[in-house]
PALUMTI-628092 format. One record per residue (C-alpha): residue number from 1; x, y, z. Coordinates in Angstrom, 1 decimal. Layout:
% PALUMTI-628092
nr NUM; east X; north Y; up Z;
...
This chain:
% PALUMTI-628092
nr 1; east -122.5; north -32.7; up 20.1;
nr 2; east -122.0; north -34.2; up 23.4;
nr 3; east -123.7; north -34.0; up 26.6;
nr 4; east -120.7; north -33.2; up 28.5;
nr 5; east -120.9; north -30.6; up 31.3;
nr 6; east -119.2; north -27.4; up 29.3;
nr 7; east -116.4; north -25.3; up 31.6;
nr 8; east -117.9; north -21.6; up 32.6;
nr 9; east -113.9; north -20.3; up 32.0;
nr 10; east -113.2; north -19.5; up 28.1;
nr 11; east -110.0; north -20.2; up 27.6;
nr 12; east -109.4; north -23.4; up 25.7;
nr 13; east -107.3; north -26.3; up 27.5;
nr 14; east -105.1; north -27.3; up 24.3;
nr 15; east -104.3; north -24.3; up 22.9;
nr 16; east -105.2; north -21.2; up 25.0;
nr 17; east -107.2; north -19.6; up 22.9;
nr 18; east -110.6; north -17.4; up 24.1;
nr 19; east -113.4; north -19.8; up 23.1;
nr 20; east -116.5; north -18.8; up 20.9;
nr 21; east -119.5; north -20.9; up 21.8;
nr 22; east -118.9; north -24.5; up 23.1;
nr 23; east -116.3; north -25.2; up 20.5;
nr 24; east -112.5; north -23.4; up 20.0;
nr 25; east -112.6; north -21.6; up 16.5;
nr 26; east -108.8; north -22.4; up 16.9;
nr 27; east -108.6; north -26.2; up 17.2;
nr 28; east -111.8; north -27.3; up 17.5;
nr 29; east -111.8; north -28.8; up 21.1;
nr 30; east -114.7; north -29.0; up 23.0;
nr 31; east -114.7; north -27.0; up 25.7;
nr 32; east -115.8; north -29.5; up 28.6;
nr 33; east -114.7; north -30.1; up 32.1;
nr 34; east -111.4; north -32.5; up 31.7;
nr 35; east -112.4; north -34.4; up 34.9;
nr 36; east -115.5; north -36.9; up 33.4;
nr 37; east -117.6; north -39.9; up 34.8;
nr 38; east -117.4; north -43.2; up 34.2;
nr 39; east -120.9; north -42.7; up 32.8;
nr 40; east -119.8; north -40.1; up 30.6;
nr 41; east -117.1; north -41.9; up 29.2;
nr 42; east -119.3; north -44.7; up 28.1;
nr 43; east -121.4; north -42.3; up 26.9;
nr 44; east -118.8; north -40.7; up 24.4;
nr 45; east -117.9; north -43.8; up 23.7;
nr 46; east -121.0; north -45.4; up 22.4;
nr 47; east -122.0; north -41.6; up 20.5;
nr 48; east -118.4; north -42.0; up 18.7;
nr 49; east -119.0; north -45.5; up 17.1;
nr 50; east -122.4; north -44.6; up 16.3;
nr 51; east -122.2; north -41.5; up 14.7;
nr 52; east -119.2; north -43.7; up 12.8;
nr 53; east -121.3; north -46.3; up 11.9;
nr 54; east -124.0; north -44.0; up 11.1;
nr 55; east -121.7; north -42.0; up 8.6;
nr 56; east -120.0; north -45.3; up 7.1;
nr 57; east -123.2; north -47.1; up 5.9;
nr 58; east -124.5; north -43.6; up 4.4;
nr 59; east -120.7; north -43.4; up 2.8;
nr 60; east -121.6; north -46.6; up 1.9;
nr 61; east -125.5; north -46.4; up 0.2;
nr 62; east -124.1; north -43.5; up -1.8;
nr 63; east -121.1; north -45.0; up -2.9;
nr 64; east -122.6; north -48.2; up -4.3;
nr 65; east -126.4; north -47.2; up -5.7;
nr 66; east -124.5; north -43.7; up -7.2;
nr 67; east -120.8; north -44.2; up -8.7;
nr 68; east -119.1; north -41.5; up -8.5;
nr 69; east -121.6; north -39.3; up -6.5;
nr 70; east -119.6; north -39.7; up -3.4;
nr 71; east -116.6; north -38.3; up -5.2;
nr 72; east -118.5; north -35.3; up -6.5;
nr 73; east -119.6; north -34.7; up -3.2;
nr 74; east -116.2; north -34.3; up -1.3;
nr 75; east -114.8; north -32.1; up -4.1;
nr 76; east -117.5; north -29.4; up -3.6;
nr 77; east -116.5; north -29.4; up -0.5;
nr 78; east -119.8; north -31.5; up 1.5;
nr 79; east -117.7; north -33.5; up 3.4;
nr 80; east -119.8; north -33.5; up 7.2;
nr 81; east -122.2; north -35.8; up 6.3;
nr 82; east -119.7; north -38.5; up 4.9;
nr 83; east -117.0; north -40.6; up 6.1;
nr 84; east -113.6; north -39.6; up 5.2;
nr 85; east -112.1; north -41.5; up 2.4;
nr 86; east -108.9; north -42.4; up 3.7;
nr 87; east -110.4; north -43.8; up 7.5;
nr 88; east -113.0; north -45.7; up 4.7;
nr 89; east -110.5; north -46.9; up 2.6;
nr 90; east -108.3; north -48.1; up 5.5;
nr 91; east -111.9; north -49.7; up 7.4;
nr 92; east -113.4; north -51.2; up 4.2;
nr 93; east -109.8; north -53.0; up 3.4;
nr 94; east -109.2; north -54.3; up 6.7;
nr 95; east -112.6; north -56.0; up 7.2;
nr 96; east -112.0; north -57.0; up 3.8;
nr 97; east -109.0; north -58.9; up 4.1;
nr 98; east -109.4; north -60.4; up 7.8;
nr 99; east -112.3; north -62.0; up 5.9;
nr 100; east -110.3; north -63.0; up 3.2;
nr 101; east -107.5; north -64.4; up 5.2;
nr 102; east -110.1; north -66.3; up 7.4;
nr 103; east -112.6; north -67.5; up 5.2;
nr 104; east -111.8; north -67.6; up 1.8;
nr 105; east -108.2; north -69.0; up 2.1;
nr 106; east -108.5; north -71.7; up 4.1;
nr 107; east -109.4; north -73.6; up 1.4;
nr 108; east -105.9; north -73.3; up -1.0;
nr 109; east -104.8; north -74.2; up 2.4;
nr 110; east -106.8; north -77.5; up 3.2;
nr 111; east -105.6; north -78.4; up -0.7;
nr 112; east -101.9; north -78.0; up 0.3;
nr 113; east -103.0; north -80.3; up 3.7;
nr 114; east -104.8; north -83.0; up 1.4;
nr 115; east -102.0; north -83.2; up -0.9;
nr 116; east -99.2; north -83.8; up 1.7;
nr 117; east -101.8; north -86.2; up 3.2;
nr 118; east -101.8; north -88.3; up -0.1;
nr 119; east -98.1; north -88.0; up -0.7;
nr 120; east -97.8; north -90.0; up 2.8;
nr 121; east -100.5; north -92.0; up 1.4;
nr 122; east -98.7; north -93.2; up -1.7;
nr 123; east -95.3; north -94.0; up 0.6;
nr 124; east -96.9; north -95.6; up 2.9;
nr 125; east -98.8; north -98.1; up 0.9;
nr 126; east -95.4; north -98.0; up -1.1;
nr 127; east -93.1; north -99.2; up 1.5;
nr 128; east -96.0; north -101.8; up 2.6;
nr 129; east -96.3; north -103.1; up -1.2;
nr 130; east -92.4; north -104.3; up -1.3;
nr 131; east -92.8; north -106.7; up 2.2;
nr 132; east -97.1; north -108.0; up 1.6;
nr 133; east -97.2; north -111.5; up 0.2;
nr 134; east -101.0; north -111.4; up 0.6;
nr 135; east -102.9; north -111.5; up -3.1;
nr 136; east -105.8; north -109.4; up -1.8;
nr 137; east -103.8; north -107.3; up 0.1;
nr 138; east -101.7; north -105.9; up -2.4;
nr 139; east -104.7; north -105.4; up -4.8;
nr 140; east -105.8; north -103.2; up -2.1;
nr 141; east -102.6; north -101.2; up -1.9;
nr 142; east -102.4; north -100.5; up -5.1;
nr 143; east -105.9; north -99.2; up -5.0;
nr 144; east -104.6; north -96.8; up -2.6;
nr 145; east -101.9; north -95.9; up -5.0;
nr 146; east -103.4; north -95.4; up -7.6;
nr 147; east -106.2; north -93.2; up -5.9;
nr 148; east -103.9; north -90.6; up -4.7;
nr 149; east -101.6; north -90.4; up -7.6;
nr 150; east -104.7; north -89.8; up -9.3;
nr 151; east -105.1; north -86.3; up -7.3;
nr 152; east -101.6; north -86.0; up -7.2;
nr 153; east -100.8; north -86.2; up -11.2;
nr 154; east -102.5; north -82.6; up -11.5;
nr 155; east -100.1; north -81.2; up -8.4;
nr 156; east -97.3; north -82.5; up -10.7;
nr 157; east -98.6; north -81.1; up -13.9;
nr 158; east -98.9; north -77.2; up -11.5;
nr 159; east -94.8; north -77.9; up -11.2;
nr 160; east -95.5; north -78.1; up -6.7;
nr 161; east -94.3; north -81.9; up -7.2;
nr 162; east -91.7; north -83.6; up -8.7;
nr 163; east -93.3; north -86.7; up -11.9;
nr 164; east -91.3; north -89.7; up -9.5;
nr 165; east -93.7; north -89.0; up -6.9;
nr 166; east -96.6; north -89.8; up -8.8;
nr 167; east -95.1; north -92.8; up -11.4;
nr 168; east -97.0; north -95.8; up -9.7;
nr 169; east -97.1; north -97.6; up -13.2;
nr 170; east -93.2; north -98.2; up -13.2;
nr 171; east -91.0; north -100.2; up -10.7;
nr 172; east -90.4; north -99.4; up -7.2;
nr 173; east -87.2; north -98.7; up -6.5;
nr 174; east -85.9; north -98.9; up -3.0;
nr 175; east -83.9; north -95.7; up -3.6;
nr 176; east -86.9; north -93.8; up -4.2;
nr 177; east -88.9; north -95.7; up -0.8;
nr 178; east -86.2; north -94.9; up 1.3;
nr 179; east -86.6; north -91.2; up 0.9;
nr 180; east -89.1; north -89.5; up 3.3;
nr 181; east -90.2; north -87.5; up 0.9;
nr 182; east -89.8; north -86.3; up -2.9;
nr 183; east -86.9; north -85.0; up -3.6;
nr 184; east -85.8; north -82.3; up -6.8;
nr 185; east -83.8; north -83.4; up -8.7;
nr 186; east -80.3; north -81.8; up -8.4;
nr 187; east -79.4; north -80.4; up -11.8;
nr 188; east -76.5; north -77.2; up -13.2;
nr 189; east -79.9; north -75.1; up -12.8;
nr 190; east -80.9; north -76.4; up -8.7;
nr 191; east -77.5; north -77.5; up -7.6;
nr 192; east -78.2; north -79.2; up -3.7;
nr 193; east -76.7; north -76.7; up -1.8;
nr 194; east -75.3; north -73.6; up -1.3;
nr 195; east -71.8; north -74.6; up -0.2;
nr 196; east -71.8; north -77.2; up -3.3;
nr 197; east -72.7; north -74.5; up -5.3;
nr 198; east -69.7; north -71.5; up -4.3;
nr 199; east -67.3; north -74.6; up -4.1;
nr 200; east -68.2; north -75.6; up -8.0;
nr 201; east -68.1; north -71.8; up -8.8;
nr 202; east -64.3; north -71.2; up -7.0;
nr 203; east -62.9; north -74.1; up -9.0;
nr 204; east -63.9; north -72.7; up -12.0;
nr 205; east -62.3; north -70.0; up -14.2;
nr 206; east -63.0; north -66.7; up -13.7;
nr 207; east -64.6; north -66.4; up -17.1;
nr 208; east -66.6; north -69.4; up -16.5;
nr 209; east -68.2; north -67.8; up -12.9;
nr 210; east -72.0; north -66.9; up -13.3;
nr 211; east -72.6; north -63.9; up -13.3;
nr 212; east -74.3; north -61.4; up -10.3;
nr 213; east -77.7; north -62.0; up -11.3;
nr 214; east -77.3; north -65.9; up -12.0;
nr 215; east -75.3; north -66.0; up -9.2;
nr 216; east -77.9; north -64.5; up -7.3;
nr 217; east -80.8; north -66.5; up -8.6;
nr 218; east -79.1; north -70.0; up -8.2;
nr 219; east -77.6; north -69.7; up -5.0;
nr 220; east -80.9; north -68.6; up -3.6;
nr 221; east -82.0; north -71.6; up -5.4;
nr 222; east -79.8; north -73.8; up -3.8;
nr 223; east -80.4; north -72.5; up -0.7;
nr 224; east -84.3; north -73.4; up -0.9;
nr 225; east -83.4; north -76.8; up -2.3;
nr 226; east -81.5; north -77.4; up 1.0;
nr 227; east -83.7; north -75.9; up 3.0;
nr 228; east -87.3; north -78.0; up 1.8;
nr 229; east -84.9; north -80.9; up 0.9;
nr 230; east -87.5; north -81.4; up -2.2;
nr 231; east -90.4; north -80.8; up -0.6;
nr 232; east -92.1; north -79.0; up -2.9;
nr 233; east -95.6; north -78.5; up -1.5;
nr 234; east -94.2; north -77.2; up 1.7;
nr 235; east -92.4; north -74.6; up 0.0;
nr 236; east -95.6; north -73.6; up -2.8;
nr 237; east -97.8; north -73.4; up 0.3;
nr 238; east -95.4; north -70.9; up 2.4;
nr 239; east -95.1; north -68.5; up -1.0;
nr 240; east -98.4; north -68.7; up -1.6;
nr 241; east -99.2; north -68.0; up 1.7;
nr 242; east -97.2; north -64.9; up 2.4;
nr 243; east -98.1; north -63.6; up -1.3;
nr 244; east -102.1; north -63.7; up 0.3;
nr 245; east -100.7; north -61.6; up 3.0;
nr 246; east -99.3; north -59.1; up 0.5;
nr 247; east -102.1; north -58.2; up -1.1;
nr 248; east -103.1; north -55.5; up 1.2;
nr 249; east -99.7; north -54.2; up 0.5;
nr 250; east -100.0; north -54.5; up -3.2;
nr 251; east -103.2; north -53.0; up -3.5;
nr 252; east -102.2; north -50.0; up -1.0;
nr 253; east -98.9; north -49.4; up -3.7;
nr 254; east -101.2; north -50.1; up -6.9;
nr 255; east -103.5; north -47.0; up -5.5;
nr 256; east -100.8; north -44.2; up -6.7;
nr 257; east -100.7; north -45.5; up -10.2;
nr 258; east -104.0; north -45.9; up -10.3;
nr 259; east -104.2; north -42.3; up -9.8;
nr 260; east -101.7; north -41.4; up -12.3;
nr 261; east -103.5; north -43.2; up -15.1;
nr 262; east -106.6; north -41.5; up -14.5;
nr 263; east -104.9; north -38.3; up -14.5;
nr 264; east -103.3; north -38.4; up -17.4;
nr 265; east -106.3; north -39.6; up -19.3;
nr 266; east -108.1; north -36.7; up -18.2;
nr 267; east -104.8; north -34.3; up -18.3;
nr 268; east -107.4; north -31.4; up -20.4;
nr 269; east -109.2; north -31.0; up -17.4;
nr 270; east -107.6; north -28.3; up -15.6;
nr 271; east -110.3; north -28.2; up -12.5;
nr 272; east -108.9; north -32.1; up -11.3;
nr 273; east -105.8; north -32.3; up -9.5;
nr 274; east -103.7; north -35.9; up -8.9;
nr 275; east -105.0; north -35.7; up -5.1;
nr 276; east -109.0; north -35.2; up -7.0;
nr 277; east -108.1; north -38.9; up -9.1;
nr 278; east -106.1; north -40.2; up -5.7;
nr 279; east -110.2; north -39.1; up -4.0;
nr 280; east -111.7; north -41.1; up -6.8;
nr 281; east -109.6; north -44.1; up -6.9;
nr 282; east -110.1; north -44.3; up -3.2;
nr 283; east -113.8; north -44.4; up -3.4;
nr 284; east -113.7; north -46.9; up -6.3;
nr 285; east -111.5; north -49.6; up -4.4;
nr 286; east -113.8; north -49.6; up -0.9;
nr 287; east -116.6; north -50.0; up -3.6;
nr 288; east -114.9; north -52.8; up -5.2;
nr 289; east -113.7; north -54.2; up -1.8;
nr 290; east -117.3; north -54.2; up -1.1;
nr 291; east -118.6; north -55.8; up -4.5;
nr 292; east -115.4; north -58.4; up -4.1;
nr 293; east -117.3; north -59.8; up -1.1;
nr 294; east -120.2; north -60.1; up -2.2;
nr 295; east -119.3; north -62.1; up -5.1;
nr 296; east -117.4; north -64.4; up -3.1;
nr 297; east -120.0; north -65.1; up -1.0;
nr 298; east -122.4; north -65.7; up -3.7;
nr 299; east -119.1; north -68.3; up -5.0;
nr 300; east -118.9; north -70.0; up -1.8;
nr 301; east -123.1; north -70.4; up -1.6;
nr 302; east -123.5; north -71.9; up -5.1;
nr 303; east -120.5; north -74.7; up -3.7;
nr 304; east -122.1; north -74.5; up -0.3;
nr 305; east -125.6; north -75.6; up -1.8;
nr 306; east -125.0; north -76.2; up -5.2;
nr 307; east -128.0; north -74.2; up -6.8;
nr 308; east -127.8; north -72.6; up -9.8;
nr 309; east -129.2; north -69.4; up -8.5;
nr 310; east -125.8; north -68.3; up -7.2;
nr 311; east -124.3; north -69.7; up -10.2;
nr 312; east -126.1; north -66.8; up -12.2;
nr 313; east -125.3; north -64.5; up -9.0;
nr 314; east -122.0; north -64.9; up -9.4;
nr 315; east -122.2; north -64.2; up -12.7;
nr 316; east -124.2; north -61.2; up -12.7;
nr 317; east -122.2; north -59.9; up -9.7;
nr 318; east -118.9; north -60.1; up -12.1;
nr 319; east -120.3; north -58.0; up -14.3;
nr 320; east -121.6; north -55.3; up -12.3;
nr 321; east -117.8; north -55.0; up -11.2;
nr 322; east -117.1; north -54.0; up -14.7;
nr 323; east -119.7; north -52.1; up -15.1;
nr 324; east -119.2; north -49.8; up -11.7;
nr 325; east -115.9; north -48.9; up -12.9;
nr 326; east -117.4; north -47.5; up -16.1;
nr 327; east -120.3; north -45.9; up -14.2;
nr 328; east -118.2; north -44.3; up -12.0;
nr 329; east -116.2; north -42.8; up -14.6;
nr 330; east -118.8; north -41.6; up -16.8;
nr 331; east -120.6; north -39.8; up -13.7;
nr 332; east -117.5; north -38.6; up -12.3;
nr 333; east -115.9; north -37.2; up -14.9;
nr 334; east -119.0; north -36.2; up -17.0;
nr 335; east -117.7; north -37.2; up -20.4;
nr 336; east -119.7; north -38.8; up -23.4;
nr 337; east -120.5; north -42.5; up -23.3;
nr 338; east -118.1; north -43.4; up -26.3;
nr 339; east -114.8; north -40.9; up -25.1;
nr 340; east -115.3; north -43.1; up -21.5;
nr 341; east -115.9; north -46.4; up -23.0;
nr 342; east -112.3; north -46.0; up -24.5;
nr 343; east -110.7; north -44.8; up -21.4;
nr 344; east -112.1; north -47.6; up -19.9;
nr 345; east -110.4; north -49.9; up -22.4;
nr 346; east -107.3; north -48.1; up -22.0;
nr 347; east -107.3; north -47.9; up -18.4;
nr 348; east -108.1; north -51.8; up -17.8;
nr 349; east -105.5; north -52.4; up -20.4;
nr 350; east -102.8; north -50.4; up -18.5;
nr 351; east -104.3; north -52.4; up -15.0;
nr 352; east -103.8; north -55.3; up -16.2;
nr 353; east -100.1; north -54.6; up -17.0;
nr 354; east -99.7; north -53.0; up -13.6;
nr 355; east -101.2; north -55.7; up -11.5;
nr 356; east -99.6; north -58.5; up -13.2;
nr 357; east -96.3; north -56.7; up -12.5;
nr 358; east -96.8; north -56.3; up -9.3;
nr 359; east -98.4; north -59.4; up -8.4;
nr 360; east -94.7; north -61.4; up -10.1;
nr 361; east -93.2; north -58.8; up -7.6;
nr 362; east -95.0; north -60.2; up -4.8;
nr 363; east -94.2; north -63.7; up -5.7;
nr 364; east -91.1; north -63.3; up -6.2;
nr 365; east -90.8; north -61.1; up -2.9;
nr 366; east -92.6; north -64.3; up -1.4;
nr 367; east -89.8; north -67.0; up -3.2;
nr 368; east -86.7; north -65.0; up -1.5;
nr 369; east -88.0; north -64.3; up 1.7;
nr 370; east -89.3; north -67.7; up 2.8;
């Protein structure tokens, strides 16, 4: 309750109704002179974020020492005392993807820096190898060649870099030094650009045309090829990029069928609608959001210091991830340990199928939009 000076007439200011007590049993509104002080404004300000800090990290002690407890709790109907589970889902996420996208990615993205700096390497010392006369010199380039080829041999072997880039162990051609960067090659499959492409398509046969799909495919294939010019580390890092930024997406769209697993694994039980599962599978991924972190920071510690502790941490930490999903079932839904053990199965069985569906999706969402 706030402190607020309370208005001596009864009728409410948002909806007219006679007021009660201090609050309208219509809409709830406090009724409370409109005109308040500066002070009182900070004061409503700091009660607000307490009292939803205070219910978050009570959300959160139930939620993570009693799976399913919190669940149980807002279908009976004891919902005061605890933070709602949308406004925690949509909290827990967002802190747990601005630390994600802050901390956790920057290093995929110093990777993608290191390898473009060693691809500049390699051409440089290239280009200087062809026009040093010095003995000790070109030792010393080749060094430098064969260093960064080293790192960049497993780039090549992830398909972000085309083999000529790397072949150090075969002549230099000039052809290949005078190009900025490395190029794809241009085959029927990557033709080198999108007008080349629709001109070789119009002087073919009508029979002969690709198709809508393959048409589809190659010309947006083309069209990157044109675009990066080769450059295939340029174009891996922007897809991978905006496929990291898609995850909150993707997880907000794998929510629903989630639900819908659950549900139909449990169709018998007549008391539990699809919203009741929807509750559930809320709860679970703010849990998981929660253990995610953890383990991540018990990941970047055992590289940080490299002690073994956090080795077995981590470890540990993977497991209990597995484990809360089967806690939370069997507490939630009440059924025997060997019926939930094979809904478990069944369930991370489907999961799998679903996330690596839409996590192609998202990369292939990523390919056509960059």
């Amino acid at each position: 309750m706030s402190h607020l000076k309370e208005r001596t007439e009864k009728d409410c200011l948002n909806c007219g109704a006679q007021v009660q007590g201090r609050y309208c049993h219509v809409c709830g509104q406090e009724n409370t002179e409109p005109h308040e002080s500066f002070g009182a404004l900070i004061q409503h300000f700091v009660f607000d974020l307490f009292h939803f800090d205070g219910k978050f990290f009570e959300s959160v002690k139930y939620l993570l020492f009693k799976p399913g407890f919190l669940t149980k709790e807002y279908m009976r109907g004891r919902r005061l005392a605890y933070l709602n589970p949308i406004r925690m889902y949509i909290f827990t996420s967002a802190i747990f993807f601005l630390i994600i996208f802050n901390f956790f990615t920057k290093g995929v993205t110093d990777e993608f820096e290191k390898g473009r700096q060693k691809e500049l390497a390699v051409k440089a010392a290239e280009v200087a190898l062809l026009k040093e006369k010095n003995p000790a010199k070109i030792d010393s380039l080749k060094r430098i060649i064969n260093v960064a080829d080293s790192s960049l041999r497993e780039l090549n072997e992830a398909g972000f870099i085309q083999d000529d880039t790397i072949n150090s162990n075969k002549k230099i051609s000039r052809d290949t030094l005078n190009r900025n960067v490395p190029k794809l090659r241009t085959t029927d499959d990557i033709p080198e650009s999108v007008p080349y492409y629709d001109s070789v398509q119009k002087s073919l046969p009508k029979s002969a045309q690709d198709g809508f799909v393959r048409k589809f495919i190659r010309r947006k294939a083309a069209a990157m090829n044109e675009k990066y010019q080769g450059r295939r580390l340029e174009m891996w890092e922007k897809v991978i990029d905006k496929s990291i930024h898609s995850l909150p997406g993707m997880m907000m769209i794998s929510l629903p069928f989630f639900a819908f697993i659950l549900f139909m694994l449990y169709v018998r039980n007549r008391q539990l609608f699809f919203v009741d599962h929807l509750i559930f599978t809320l709860h679970l991924y703010v849990a998981q959001y929660i253990n995610l972190l953890v383990l991540l920071t018990f990941s970047t510690l055992a590289e940080l210091s490299g002690w073994r502790i956090f080795n077995w941490l981590f470890f540990i930490q993977v497991l209990l991830i597995f484990f809360y999903l089967y806690k939370s079932m069997r507490n939630f839904y009440g059924q025997s340990r060997s019926k939930t053990i094979v809904k478990y199965a069944f369930l991370n069985f489907c999961l799998l199928i679903i996330f690596s569906f839409l996590s192609m999706f998202m990369v292939v969402n990523s390919l056509l939009s960059i």
